[in-house]
BAFI-3210 file (N, C-alpha, C; in Angstrom, 3 decimals, decimal comma, padded with zeros to 6 digits):
// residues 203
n [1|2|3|4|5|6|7|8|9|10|11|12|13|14|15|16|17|18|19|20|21|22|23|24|25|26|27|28|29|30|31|32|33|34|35|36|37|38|39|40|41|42|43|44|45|46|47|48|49|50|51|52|53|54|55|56|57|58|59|60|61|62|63|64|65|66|67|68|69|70|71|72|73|74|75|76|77|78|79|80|81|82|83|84|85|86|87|88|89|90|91|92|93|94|95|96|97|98|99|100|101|102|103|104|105|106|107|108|109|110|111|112|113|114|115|116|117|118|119|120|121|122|123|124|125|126|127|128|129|130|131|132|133|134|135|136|137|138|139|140|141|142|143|144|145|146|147|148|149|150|151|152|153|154|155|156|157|158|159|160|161|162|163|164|165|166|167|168|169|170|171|172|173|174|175|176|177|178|179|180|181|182|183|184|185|186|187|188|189|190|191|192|193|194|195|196|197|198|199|200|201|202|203]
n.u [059,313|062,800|064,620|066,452|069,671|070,561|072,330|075,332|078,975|080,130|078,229|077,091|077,231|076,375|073,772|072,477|072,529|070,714|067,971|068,538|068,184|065,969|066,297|067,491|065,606|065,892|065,313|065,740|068,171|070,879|072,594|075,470|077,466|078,275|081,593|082,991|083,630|086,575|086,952|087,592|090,753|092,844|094,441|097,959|100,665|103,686|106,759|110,104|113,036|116,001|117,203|115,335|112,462|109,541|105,534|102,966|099,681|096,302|094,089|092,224|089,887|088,638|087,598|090,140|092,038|093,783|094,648|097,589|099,216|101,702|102,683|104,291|104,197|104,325|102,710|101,174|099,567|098,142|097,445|095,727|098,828|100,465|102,795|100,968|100,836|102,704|103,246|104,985|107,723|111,072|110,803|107,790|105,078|102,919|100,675|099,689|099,267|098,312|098,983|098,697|097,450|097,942|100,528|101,246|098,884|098,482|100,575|101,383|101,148|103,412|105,010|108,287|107,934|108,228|106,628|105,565|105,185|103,629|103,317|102,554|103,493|102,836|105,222|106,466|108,016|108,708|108,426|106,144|106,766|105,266|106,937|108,730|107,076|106,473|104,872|103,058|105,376|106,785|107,444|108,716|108,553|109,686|108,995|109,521|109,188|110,256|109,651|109,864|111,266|109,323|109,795|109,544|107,572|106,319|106,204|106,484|108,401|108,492|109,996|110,725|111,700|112,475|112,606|112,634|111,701|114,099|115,845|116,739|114,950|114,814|112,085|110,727|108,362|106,943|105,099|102,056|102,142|099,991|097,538|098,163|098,303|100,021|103,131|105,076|106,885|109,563|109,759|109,879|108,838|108,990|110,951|114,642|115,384|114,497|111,365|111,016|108,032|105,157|102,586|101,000|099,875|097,943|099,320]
n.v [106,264|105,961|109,284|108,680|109,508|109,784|112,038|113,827|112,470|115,201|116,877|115,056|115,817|117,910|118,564|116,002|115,847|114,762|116,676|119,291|118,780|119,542|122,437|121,766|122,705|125,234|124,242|121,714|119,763|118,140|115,118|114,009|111,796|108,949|107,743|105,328|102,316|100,619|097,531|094,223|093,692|091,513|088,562|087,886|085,147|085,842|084,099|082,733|081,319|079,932|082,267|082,702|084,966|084,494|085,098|084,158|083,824|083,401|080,784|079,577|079,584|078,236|078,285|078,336|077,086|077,274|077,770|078,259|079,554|080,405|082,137|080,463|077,765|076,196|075,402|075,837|074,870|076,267|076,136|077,654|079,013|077,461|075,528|072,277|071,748|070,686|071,628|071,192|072,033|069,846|068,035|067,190|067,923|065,634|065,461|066,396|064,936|065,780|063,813|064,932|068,021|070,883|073,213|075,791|076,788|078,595|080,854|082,380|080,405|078,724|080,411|080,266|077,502|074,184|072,524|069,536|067,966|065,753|064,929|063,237|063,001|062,608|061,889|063,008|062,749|065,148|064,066|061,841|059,144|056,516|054,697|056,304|057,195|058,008|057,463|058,298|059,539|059,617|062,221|064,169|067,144|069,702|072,418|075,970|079,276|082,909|086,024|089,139|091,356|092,422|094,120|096,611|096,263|094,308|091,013|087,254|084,818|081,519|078,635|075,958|072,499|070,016|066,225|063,551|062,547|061,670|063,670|066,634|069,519|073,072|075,076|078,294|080,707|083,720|086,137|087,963|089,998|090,637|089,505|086,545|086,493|084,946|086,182|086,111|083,677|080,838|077,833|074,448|072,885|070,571|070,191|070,461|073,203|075,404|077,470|081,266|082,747|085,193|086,888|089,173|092,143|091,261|092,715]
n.w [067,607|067,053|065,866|062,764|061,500|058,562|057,336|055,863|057,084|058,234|059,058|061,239|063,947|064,495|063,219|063,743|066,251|069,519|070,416|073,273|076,689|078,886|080,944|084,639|086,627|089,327|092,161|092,240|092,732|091,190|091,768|092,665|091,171|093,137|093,748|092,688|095,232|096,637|095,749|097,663|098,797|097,235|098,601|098,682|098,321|099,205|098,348|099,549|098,494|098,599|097,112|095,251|094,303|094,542|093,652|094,948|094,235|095,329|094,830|095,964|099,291|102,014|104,668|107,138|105,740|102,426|099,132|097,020|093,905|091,834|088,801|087,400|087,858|090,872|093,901|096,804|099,653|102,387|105,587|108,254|109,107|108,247|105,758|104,578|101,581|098,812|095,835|092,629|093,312|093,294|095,579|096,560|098,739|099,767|101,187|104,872|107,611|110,996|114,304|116,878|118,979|117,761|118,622|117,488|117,112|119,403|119,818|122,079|124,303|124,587|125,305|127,371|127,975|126,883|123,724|122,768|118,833|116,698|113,443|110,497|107,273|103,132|101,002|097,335|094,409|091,518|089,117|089,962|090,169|091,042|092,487|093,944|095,669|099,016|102,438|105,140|106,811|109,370|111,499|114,080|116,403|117,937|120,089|121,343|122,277|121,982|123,533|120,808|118,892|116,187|113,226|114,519|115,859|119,424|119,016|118,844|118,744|117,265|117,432|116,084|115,685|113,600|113,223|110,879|107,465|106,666|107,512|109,456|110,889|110,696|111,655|111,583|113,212|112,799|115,319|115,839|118,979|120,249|119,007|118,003|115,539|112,546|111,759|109,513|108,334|108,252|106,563|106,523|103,540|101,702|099,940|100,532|101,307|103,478|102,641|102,624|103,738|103,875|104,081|101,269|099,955|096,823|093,877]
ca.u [060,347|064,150|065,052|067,303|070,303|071,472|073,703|076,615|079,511|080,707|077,027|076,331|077,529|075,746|072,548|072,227|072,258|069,569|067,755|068,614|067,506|065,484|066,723|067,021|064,812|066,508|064,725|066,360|069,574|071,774|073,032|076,772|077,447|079,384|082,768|082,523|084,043|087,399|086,727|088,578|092,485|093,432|096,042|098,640|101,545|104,848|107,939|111,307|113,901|117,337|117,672|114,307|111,351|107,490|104,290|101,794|098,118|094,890|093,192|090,691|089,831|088,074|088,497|091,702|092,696|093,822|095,212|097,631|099,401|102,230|102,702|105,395|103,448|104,375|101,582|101,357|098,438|098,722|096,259|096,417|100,431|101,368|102,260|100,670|101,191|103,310|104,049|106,201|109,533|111,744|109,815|106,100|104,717|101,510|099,863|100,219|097,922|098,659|098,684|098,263|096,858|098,998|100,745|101,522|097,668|098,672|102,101|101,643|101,056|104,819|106,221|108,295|107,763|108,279|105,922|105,735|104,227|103,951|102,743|103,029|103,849|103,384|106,337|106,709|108,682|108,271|108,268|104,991|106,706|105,003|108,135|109,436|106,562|106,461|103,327|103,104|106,382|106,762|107,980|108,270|109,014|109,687|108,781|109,350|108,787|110,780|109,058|111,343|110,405|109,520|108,942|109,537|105,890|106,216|106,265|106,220|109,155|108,510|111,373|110,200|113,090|111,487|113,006|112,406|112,253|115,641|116,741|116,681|115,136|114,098|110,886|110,369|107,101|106,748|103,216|101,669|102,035|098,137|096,407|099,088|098,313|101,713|103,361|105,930|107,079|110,256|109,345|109,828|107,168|108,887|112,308|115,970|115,446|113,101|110,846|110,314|106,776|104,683|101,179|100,523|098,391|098,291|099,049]
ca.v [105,818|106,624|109,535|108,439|110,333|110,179|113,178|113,594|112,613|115,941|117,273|114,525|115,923|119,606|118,408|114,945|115,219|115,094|118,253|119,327|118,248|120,904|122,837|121,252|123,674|125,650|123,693|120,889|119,849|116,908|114,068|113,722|110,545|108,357|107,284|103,592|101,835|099,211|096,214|093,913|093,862|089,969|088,622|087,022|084,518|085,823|082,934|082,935|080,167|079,505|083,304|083,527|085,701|083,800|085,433|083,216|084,553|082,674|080,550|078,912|079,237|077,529|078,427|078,339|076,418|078,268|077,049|079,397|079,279|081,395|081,359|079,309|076,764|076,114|075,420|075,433|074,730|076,600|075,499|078,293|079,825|076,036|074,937|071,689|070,512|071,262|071,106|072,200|071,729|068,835|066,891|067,062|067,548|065,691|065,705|066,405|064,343|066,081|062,940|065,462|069,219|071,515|074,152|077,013|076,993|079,531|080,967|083,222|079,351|078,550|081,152|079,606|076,376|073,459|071,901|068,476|067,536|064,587|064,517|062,096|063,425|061,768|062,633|062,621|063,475|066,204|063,072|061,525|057,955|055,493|053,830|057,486|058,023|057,297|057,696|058,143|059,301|060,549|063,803|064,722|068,473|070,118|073,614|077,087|080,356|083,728|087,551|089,304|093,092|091,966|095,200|097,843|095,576|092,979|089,635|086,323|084,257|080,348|077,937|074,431|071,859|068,925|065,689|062,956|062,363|061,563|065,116|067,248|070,609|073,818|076,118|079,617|081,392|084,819|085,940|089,514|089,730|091,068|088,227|085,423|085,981|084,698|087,497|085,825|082,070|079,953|076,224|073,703|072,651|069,312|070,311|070,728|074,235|075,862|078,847|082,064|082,604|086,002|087,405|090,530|092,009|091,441|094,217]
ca.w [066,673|067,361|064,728|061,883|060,647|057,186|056,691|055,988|058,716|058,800|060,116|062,274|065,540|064,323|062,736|064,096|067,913|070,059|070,834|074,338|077,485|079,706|082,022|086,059|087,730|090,046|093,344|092,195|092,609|090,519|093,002|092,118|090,832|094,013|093,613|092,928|096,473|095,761|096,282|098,383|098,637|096,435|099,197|097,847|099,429|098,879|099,198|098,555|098,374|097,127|096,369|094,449|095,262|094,109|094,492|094,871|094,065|096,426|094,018|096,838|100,672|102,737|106,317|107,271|104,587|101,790|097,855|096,199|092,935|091,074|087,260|086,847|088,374|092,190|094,685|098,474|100,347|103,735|107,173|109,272|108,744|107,984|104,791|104,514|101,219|097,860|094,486|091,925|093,561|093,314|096,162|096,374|099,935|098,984|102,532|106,286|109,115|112,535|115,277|118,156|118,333|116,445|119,568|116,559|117,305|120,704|120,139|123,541|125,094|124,828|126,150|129,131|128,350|125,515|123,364|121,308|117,968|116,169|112,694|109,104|105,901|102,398|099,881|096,276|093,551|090,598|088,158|089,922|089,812|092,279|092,978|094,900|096,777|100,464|102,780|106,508|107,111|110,915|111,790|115,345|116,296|119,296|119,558|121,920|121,789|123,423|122,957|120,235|118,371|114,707|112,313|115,273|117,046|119,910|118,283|119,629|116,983|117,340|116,897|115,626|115,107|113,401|112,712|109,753|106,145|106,643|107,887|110,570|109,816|111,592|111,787|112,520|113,298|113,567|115,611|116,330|120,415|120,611|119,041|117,791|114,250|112,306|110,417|108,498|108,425|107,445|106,973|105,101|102,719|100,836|099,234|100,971|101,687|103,966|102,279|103,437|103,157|104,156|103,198|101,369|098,938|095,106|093,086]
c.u [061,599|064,152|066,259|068,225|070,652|072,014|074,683|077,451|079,967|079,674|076,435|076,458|076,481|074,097|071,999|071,370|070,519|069,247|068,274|067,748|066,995|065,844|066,097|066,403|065,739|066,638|065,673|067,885|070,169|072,177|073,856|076,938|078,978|080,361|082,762|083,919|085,189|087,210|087,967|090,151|092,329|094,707|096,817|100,075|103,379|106,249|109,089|112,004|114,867|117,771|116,578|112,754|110,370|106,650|103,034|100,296|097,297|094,238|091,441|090,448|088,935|088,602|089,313|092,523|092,435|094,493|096,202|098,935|100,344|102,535|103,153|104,992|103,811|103,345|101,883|099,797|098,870|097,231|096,935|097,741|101,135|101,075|102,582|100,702|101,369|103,289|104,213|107,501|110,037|111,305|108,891|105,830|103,370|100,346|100,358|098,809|098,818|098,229|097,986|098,209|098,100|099,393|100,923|099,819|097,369|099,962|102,086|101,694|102,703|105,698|106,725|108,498|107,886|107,010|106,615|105,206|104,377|102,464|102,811|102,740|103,698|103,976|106,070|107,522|107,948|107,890|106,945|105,251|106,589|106,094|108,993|108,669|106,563|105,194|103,682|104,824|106,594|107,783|107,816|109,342|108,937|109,707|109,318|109,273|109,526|109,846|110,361|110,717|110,835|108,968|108,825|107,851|106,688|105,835|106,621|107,139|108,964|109,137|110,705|111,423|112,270|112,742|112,426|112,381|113,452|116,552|116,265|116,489|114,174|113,168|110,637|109,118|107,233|105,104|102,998|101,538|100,849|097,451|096,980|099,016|099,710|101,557|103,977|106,444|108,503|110,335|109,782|108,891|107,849|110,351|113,500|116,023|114,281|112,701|110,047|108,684|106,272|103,641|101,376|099,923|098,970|097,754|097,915]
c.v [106,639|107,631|109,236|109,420|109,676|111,348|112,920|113,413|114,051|116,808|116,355|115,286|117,558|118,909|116,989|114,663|115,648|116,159|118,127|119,269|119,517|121,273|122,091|122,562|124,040|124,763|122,362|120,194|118,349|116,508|114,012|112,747|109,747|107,443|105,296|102,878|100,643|098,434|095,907|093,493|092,288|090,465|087,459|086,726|084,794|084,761|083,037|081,737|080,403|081,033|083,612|084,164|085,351|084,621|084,628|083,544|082,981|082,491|079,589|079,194|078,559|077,335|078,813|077,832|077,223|077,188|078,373|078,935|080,228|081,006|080,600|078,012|075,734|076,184|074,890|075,118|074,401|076,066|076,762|079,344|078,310|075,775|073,096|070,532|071,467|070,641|072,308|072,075|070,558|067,460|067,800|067,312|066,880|065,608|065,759|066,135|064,675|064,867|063,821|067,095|070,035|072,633|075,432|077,287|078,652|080,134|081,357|081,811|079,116|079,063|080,565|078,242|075,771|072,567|070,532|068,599|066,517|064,931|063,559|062,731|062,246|062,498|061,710|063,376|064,220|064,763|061,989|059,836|057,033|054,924|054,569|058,115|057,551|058,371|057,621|058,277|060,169|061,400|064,327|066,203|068,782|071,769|074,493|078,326|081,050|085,059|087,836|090,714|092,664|093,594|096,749|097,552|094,758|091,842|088,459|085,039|082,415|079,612|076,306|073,622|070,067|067,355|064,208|063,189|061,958|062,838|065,671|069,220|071,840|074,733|077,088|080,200|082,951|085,381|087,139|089,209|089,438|090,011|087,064|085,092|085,968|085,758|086,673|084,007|082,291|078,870|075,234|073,298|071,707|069,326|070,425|071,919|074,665|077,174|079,655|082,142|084,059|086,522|088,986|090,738|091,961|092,154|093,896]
c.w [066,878|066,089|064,391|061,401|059,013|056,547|056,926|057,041|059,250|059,745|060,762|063,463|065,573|064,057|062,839|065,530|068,111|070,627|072,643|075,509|078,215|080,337|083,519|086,529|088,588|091,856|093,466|092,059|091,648|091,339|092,120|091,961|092,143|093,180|093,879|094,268|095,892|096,229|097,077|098,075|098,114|098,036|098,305|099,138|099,177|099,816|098,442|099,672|097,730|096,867|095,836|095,136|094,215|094,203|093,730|094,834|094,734|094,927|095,188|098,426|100,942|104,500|106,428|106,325|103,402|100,627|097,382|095,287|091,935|089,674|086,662|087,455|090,120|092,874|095,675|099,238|101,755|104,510|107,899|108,349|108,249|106,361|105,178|103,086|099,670|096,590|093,415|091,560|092,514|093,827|096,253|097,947|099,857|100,381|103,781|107,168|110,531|113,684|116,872|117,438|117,953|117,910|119,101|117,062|118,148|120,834|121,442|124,740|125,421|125,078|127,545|128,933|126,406|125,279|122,627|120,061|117,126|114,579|111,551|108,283|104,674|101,259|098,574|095,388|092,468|089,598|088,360|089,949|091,015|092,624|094,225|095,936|098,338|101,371|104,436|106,949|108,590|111,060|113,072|115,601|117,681|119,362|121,143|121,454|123,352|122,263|121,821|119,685|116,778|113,848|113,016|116,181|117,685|118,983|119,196|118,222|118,160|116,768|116,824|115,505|115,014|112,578|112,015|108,673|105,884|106,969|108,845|109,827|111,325|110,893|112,357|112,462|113,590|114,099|116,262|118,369|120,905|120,224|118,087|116,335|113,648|111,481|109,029|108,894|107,926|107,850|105,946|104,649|101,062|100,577|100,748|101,726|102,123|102,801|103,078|102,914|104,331|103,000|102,932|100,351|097,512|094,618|091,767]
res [x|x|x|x|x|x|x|x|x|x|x|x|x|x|x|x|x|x|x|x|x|x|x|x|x|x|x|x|x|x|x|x|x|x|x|x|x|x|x|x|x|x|x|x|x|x|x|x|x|x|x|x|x|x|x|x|x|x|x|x|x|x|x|x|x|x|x|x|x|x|x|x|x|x|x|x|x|x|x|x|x|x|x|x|x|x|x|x|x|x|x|x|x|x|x|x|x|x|x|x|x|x|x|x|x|x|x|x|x|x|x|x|x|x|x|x|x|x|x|x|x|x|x|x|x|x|x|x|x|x|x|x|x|x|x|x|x|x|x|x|x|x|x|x|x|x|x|x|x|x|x|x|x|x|x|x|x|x|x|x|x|x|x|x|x|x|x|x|x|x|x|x|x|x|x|x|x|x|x|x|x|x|x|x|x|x|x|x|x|x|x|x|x|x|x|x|x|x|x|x|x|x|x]
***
């Protein structure tokens, strides 16, 4: 049976506690209690547009495919370094079907030489009104790539220049020399203005 106090509060801590525990034997030593390990770094998608700076917190992956989401309610959904499909803005990016393989795939491939790409976009507006959306809209891009020193590293910057939707718009890649992962982006992803876009961790 646990013992019960009922004295007063001012002799609980004197005439309450529990008697003391026995002495550790000398032989024996206490194991220090380990330093609990931090978990993993949250990445998060920082973008800026227009002048303003987003950060977008990872609400899903899946592969390469990623969801992410800042409070004011903006959402990108990147493939890879590509964003693929938006909302939030003004226009909507509401999907992207690649016709042929994607060449951002290999930046170190285009060094030297030009690529194509052909994909279809379907757009919509912030207002959601079937009458504004349009579906399959073709987008063909033409891409290269020259070495460049991003951050005080070799880098590998990829120039996209993509035209449809009714505009003509360009794409930059930036891509670690050593193994072509993108550092930093500016793309468009639905609206007027491209956004910068770069990963790092959430505080």
């Amino acid at each position: 049976m646990p013992r019960l106090c009922s004295l007063p509060l001012v002799l609980l801590l004197a005439g309450c506690a529990a008697p003391p525990a026995p002495p550790t034997p000398a032989s024996v030593q206490a194991e220090p209690l380990a330093a609990p390990r931090p978990g993993p770094v949250e990445p998060a998608l920082l973008a800026e547009s227009e002048g303003r700076r987003i950060l977008l917190r990872l609400q899903q992956a899946n592969g390469e495919q990623r969801l992410w989401r800042s409070p004011d309610g903006l959402v990108l959904a990147t493939n890879g370094a590509r964003v693929v499909a938006s909302a939030g803005g003004a226009v909507w990016l509401a999907a992207t079907r690649f016709d042929t393989p994607d060449p951002l795939d290999d930046p170190a491939a285009l060094l030297g030489r030009r690529a194509e790409a052909r994909r279809l976009v379907d757009l919509a507006s912030a207002s959601r009104d079937p009458a504004e959306m349009r579906f399959g809209v073709v987008v063909e891009c033409r891409l290269s790539a020259e070495p460049v020193i991003e951050q005080g590293e070799n880098a590998i910057l990829v120039t996209e220049t993509c035209e449809g939707t009714g505009q003509r718009f360009p794409n930059r890649f930036w891509a670690d020399a050593r193994d072509g992962r993108i550092i930093r982006s500016e793309q468009w992803a639905g609206g007027a203005q491209p956004v910068s876009l770069r990963v790092v961790s959430a505080e």
